[in-house]
Steps between C-alpha positions, in 0.01 A plus 500: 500500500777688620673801292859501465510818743320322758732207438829721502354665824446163666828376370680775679280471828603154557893551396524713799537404836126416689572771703618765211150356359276582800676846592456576103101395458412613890635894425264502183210439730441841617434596166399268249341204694336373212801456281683338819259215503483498116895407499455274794221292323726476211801430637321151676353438192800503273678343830224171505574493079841452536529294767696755698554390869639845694303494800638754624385690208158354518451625893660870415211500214221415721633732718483786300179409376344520819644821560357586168159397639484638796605842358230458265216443754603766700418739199 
């Protein structure tokens, strides 16, 4: 379900620090709120496959999604 760039994106997303992770997704906001929540959703999907743990990951995610949404209901 998810493509090997998604996967490499996500991959990279949660080998950074949670807060390298938030700053990173929450400065794409401003422009492409769409893709932001696209990555988030991914990233907690392929996080939930593998059984990956980070929450401090998972709260800099839903972070940044929310950001995302907001942005986008402001349009």
């Amino acid at each position: 379900m998810i493509t090997a760039e998604q996967r490499d994106e996500v991959v990279w997303l949660i080998g950074t620090s949670a807060s390298d992770c938030e700053i990173n997704l929450t400065c794409q906001v401003e422009t492409s709120p769409l893709r932001v929540l696209t990555s988030v959703a991914t990233a907690l999907f392929y996080m939930n496959e593998q059984g990956i743990e980070k929450v401090s990951h998972r709260k800099a995610l839903v972070k940044a999604g929310r950001a995302a949404l907001k942005k986008l209901g402001d349009m």
